[in-house]
N, C-alpha and C positions, 0 to 999 in steps of 0.2 A: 701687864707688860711682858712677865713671862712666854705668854701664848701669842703674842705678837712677831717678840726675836724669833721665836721657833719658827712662827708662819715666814719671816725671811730668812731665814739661814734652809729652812727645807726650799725655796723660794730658788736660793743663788745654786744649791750645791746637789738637789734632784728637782731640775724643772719639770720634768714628767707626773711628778707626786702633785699634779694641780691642784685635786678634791683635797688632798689631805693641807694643803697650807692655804686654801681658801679656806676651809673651815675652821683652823686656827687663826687665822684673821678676824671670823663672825664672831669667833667664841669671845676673841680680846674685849672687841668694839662692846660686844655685851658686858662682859664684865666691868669694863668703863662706864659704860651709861649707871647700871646698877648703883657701882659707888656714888655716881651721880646723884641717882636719886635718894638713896640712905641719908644722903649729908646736902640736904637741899637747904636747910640754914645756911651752914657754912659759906655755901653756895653763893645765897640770896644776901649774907653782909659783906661777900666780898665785891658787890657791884653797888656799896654805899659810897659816897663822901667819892673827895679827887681822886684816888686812885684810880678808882671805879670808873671813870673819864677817861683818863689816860689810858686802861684798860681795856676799855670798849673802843677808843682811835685804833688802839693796835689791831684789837681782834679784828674792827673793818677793813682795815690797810689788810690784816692776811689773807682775810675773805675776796677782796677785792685782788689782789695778787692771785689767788687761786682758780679766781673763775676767769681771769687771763690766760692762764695754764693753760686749763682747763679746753677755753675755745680755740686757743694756739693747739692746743693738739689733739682737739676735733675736725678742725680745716685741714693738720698734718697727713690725719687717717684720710680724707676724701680726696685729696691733691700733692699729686706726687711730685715734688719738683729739686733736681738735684743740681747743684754748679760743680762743675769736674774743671779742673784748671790744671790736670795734669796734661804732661805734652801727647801721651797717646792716647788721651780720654777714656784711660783703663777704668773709669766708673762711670760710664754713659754705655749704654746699648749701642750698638754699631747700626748705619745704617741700614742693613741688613737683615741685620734681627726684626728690625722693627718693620720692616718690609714682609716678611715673614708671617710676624706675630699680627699684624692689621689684615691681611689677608686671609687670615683662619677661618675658612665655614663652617667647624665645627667645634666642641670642644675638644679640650686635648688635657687631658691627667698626667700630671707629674708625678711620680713618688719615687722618694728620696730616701735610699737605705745605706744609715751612719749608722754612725754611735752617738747619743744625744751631745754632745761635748763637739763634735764637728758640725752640726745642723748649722750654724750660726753661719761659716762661710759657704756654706748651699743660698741660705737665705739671701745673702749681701747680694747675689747675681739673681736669684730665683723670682727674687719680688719685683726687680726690674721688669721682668718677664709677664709677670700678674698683672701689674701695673698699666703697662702697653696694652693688655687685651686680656676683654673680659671673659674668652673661652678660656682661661689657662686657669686650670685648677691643683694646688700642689697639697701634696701632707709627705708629714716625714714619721718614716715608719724603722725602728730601733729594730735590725731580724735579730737578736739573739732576746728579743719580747714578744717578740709576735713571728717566730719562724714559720706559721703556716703563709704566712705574707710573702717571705722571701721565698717562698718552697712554689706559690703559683709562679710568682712572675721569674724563677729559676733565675735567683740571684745566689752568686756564692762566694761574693766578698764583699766588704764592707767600701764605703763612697761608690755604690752605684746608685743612679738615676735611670730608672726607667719611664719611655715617656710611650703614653695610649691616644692611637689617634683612630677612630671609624674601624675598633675591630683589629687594629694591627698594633705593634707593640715594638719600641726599639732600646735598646739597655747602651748609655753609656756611661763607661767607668773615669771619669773628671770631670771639673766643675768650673773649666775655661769656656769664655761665651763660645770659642768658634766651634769645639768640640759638643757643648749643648747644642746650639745652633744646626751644625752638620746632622746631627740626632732625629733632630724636628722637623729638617729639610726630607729627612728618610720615609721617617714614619708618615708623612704628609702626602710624599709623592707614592707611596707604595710597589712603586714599581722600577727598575734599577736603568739607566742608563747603559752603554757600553762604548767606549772608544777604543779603535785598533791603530794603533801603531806599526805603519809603513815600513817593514824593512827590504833588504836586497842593494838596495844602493849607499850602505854607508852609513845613515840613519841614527842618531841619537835612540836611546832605548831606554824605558823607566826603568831598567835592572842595574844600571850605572850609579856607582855610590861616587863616583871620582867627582871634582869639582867642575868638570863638562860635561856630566852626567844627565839624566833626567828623573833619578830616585826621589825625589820631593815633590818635584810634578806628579809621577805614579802617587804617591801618600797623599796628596792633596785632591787627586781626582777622585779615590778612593774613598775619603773624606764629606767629599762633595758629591757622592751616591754614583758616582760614574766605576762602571768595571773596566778591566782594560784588558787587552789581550794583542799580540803582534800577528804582524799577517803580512807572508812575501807574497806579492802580488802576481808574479811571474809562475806561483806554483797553484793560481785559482780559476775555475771557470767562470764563478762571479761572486762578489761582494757577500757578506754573509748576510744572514738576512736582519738578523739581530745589531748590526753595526748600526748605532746611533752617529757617527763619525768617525771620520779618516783623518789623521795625525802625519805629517809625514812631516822632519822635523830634520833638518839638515841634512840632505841627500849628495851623496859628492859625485856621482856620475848620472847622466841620465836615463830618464825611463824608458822601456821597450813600446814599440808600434801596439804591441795586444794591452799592456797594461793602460795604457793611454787611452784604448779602446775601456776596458773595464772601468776607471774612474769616469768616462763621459757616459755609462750607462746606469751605471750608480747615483750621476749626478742630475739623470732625467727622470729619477725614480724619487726626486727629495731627496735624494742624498746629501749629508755635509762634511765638507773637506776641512782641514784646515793645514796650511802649506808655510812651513818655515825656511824661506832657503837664502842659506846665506851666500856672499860672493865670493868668487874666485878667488884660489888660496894665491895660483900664482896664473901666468900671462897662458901659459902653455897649458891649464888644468881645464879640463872638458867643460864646454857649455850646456846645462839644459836646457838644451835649443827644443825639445818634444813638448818639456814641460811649459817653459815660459809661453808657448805658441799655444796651444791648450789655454791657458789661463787668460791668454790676450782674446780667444772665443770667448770667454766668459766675462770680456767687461775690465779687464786687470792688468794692465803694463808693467813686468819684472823687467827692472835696467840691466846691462852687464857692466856694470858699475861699482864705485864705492862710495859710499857718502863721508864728506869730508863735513867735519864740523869745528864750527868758528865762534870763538865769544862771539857777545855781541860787540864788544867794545875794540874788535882787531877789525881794522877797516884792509883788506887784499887788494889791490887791485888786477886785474885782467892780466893774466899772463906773465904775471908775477912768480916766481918759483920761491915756495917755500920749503921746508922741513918739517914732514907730519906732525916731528918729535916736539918740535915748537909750540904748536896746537894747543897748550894742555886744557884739560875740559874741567880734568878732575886730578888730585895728585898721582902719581905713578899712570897716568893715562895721557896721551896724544891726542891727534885729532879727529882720529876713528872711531873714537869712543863718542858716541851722539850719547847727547841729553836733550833728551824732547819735552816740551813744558805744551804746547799746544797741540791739544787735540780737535778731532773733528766733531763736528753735530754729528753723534751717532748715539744709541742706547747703551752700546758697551761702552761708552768713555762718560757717560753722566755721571756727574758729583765729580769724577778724580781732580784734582787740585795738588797734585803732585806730583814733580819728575819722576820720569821713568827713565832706562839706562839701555845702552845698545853697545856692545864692547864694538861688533864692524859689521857693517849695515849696506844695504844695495838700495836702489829705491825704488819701491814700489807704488806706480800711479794709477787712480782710478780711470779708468777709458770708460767705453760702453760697448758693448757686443752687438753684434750687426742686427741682432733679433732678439734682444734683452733690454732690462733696464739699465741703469748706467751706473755705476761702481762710486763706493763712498771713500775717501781718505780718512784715515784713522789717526795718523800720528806723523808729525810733520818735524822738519829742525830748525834752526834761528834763521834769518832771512840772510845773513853772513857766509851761511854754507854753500856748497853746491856737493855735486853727483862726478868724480871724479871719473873719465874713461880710460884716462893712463894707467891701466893696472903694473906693468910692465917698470915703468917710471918708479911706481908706489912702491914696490915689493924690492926692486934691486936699489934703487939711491934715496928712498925713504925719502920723496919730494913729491910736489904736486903743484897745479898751477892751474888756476881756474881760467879756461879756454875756453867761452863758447863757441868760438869760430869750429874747435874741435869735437863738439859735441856733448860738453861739461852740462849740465844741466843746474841753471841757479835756481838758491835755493828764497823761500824754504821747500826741500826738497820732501816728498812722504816717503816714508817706509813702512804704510803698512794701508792696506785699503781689504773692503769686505765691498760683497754683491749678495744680492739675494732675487731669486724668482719663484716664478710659481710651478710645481712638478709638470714637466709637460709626459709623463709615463707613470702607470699605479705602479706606486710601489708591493716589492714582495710579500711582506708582512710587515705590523707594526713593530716598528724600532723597539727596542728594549728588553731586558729579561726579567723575567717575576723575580724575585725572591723565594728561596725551596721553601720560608719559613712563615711563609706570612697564605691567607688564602689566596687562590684563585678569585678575580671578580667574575659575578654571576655571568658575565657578556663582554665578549671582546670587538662589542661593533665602538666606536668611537663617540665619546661624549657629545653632546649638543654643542655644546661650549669648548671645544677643542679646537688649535688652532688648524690652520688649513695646511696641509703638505706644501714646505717648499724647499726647490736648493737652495743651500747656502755654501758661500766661500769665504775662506779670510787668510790673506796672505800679509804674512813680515815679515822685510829685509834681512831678518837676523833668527836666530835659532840660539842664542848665548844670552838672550837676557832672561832665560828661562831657566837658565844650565843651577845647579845645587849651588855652585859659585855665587850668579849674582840674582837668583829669583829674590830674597829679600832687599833691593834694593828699591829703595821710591815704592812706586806701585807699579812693577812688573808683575806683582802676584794676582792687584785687581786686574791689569790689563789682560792676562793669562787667562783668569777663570772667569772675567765681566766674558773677553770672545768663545770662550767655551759652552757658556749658558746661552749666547745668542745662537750658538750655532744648531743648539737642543734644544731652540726655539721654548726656551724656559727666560723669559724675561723678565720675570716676576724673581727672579735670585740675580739680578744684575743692580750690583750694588758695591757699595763700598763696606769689606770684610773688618772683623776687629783685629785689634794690634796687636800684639807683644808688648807688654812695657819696656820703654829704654834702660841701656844700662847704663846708669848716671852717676856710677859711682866717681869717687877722687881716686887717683894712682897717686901715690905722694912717693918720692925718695926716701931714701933711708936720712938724710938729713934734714928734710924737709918734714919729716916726724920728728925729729931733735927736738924742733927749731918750733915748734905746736908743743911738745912738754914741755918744753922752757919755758913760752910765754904761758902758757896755761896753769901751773905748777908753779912757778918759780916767782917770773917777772909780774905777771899784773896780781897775784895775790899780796906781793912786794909791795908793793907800787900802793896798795890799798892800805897796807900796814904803815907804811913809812906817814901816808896822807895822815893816816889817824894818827901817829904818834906825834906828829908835826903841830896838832890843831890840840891835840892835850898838853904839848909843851907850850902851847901861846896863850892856851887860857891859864893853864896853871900861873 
C-alpha cells in the first residue's frame, strides 16, 4: 500500500518522473499478489458459505463496471468528439483551422517549450489539432531539462511553441487558436505575401492607432503572413514587383491621368487591387470621377451616392421626407449605418452567418466590362433601403426621401462587388518575398499545381467598417481578411476565423450587491432556520 500512494503522489506532483511511479506501481501490485499467495487458506475460506455469494455478486458487478470503463475509454482514445455550447465555441476548432489542418501534405511537428505545470493548457487546444489530422505530431519538451532542445530550435522563453513544416520552422509565443493557426498558415506557405498601401490622396494608413485608423488591420495582415508597406503612387514608374496587392482605403481626392495609367498596367500583369471608397463628405467635395471610370472598365459600377438603410419593418413611401436621425439601425446609430445580413454566392462570403456593419456606405454594383467577365455582388441591404442621390439634402437638413424619378436607386442596394480575370500581360516576377530566415526553394519556376495568373478587384462602399473602431463588429474581420485571401488567390484560408470569448460578466450596483448579501447571507439561510424550527416546534 506503501508503494502504491508513492507511485500516486510521484504521479500528481512530478508527471515527468514516469519510469519511477510506474515502477512503484509494479512493485505494489507484486507485493499484493505475494500476500496473496502466502495466505491462500485465508483466502480459499473466505469464498465459503453466504458470504462468499454475496461476495463474488459484488466482485462481478465491479468487474463488470470496470470493463465498461474500460471500453468507454477505449472508444474515448480512438473518437474524438466534443459538445461546445459556449456562445463563441471557444472549445471547438474554428473553421479554419480545420481547413488548414485537412489540407496538410505533409507532416508538421509541434514542440511545446513550458514548464511541466502549464503543458496541460497547450494540450486542451493542441490535441484538437492531433485529432483533426493525422500529419500533426506534438511533444512537450521542459528547456531548463533538456536546454540543448531549446538551444536548436533557439527558444529563449518559456510558453513557446515551435511548429516544423518541410525543412522550415516557425516559433510562436501563445497558445490562442488564431495565433497557433497564423503560425501553421506561415510555416506552411513558406513564402510571405506583401500588400501596399495607396497613399497621396488622403488614404487611411495601418500606422493610425486612432479609432479611424487602420493599426489592427496592419496586425492582422501581419498575422496572416501578409508584409505591408505604403506606396505614393504619383512618385513611381511602375508597381513594385513584389506587390502581391494594392490597398487603397478611403481616398478623399482623386487619382492623377499617369497613376490611372499604372493601376491598369498592374492590373494586366495579374495584378490585385482592392479599393475602399467611401462617399462624399459633403455636395461640394471632389468626385472620383478617374477612379470610378476606371473601375466601370473593369466590370464595377461606384454610385455617387449614400446608402440609406431601413428596418425591415419601417414601410417609406416614394417621396416621402424623412429624418436620417429617425432610421435607427442600431442604438446611438441613424440610417447610414447599413447592416447587411445577405451576402452573395461568392467564395469570400461562404459559411458567414453573421451581420456585418457599414457606419456610411455608397453602392457599389456589379456591371460587366466591355471585354471581360461580369462582376459578382458581395454585400447587399434590406429590400426597405435605397441609394440616396441628395447628398446636399443629407448633409445640410439631415432628410432624405426615396425618389426614383430622381435617381435614388431601390434597394436592396450592394455595396460591395469583386471581378476577377485572366492576366492578359506576363507578369514582372513572382508576387511575394521569401523569408531571410527560412531557405531559398531549389527552383523558382512555378508548381504544377499552382494556380493560374489572374486580375482581381474588390471594391466597398465604405472604408470604416474596417477602421480600429468598428473591425470587431459582426464579421467585418471575416469579410476583410475572407477578400484579402481571395485576392492572393489563397482560397484555401477563406474561412471563418476563431473568436474571442465574450465578456459575459454581470455589472451589478452597489445596491444591487446589498441586496445578493442579504438574500444569500441573511434572508434564505433565515428562512431555512425558521422552516426547521417551525417543524421541531410541531413535532415536539
Amino acid at each position: 500500500m506503501a508503494l502504491v500512494f508513492a507511485a500516486v503522489a510521484i504521479r500528481f506532483r512530478n508527471p515527468e518522473l514516469q519510469q519511477w511511479y510506474n515502477g512503484l506501481a509494479l512493485a505494489g501490485l507484486a507485493c499484493t499478489l505475494l500476500y496473496i499467495l502466502s495466505q491462500w487458506r485465508e483466502v480459499g475460506r473466505s469464498f465459503s458459505g453466504r458470504h462468499a455469494r454475496f461476495g463474488s455478486l459484488a466482485i462481478g458487478s465491479i468487474v463488470v463496471v470496470l470493463a465498461i470503463l474500460a471500453a468507454i475509454n477505449y472508444l474515448g482514445i480512438r473518437h474524438n468528439k466534443r459538445w461546445d455550447w459556449t456562445a463563441a465555441r471557444q472549445y471547438s476548432l474554428a473553421d479554419q483551422t480545420k481547413k488548414v489542418l485537412r489540407e496538410l501534405q505533409k507532416p508538421v511537428q509541434i514542440h511545446v517549450f513550458a514548464k511541466p505545470e502549464e503543458f496541460g493548457r497547450f494540450r486542451e487546444r493542441l490535441d484538437e489539432y492531433q485529432h483533426e489530422s493525422k500529419q500533426v505530431t506534438i511533444d512537450y519538451i521542459d528547456p531548463e531539462r533538456q536546454p540543448t532542445a531549446a538551444t536548436k530550435y533557439q527558444v529563449t522563453q518559456f510558453n513557446t511553441v515551435v511548429l516544423e513544416y518541410d525543412g522550415r520552422s516557425e516559433r510562436v509565443t501563445s497558445d490562442t487558436e488564431q495565433d497557433l493557426t497564423n503560425g501553421l498558415i506561415k510555416v506552411v506557405q513558406g513564402k510571405q505575401s506583401k500588400a501596399y498601401f495607396v497613399e497621396g490622396h488622403g488614404e487611411r494608413t495601418p500606422d493610425d492607432s486612432e479609432g479611424s485608423g487602420f493599426s489592427t488591420i496592419g496586425q492582422l495582415l501581419g498575422s496572416a503572413n501578409f508584409g505591408q508597406a505604403k506606396l505614393v503612387l504619383a512618385q513611381q514608374k511602375d508597381i513594385p514587383a513584389d506587390a502581391s496587392m494594392l490597398i487603397v482605403a478611403g481616398p478623399k481626392s482623386d487619382f492623377f491621368p499617369g497613376e490611372i495609367d499604372l493601376l491598369k498596367g498592374y492590373h494586366a500583369k495579374g495584378g490585385k487591387l482592392l479599393f475602399l471608397l467611401d462617399p462624399r463628405e459633403r455636395a461640394d467635395s471632389p468626385a472620383l470621377t478617374n477612379v470610378t471610370a476606371l473601375l466601370k472598365e473593369w466590370g464595377i459600377e461606384v454610385g455617387d451616392d449614400v446608402v440609406i438603410n431601413v428596418p425591415s419593418d419601417v414601410n417609406i413611401k416614394d417621396g416621402e421626407a424623412v429624418k436620417v436621425a429617425d432610421l435607427v439601425s442600431l442604438p446611438r446609430s441613424d440610417g447610414t449605418f447599413v447592416l447587411a445580413a445577405k451576402y452573395g454566392s461568392h467564395p469570400i462570403m461562404q459559411g458567414l452567418r453573421i451581420v456585418s456593419a457599414y457606419r456610411l456606405a455608397r453602392s457599389v454594383t456589379a456591371g460587366s466590362s466591355p471585354n471581360g467577365p461580369a462582376a459578382t455582388n458581395l454585400v447587399e441591404t434590406t429590400p426597405t433601403g435605397w441609394a440616396e442621390q441628395d447628398i446636399k439634402r443629407l448633409v445640410t437638413d439631415g432628410q432624405v426621401a426615396k425618389e426614383p424619378s430622381k435617381g435614388d436607386k431601390a434597394g436592396p442596394v450592394s455595396i460591395a462587388a469583386v471581378v476577377s480575370s485572366p492576366a492578359t500581360a506576363a507578369p514582372a516576377a513572382d508576387p511575394g518575398i521569401s523569408d531571410p530566415q527560412k531557405p531559398e526553394p531549389a527552383s523558382t519556376k512555378p508548381e504544377p499545381d499552382a494556380p493560374k495568373p489572374e486580375s482581381r478587384v474588390a471594391v466597398f462602399g465604405d472604408s470604416d467598417f474596417v477602421t480600429n473602431a468598428m473591425l470587431g463588429f459582426g464579421s467585418n474581420q471575416d469579410v476583410f481578411l475572407n477578400t484579402v485571401n481571395w485576392l492572393a488567390q489563397q482560397e484555401n484560408l477563406i474561412a471563418i476565423r476563431p473568436r474571442d470569448p465574450e465578456d459575459r460578466r454581470i455589472t451589478l450596483t452597489a445596491a444591487q450587491q446589498n441586496f445578493i448579501r442579504l438574500l444569500t447571507i441573511f434572508l434564505i439561510p433565515g428562512a431555512v432556520l425558521l422552516l426547521g424550527v417551525q417543524t421541531w416546534w410541531r413535532r415536539r
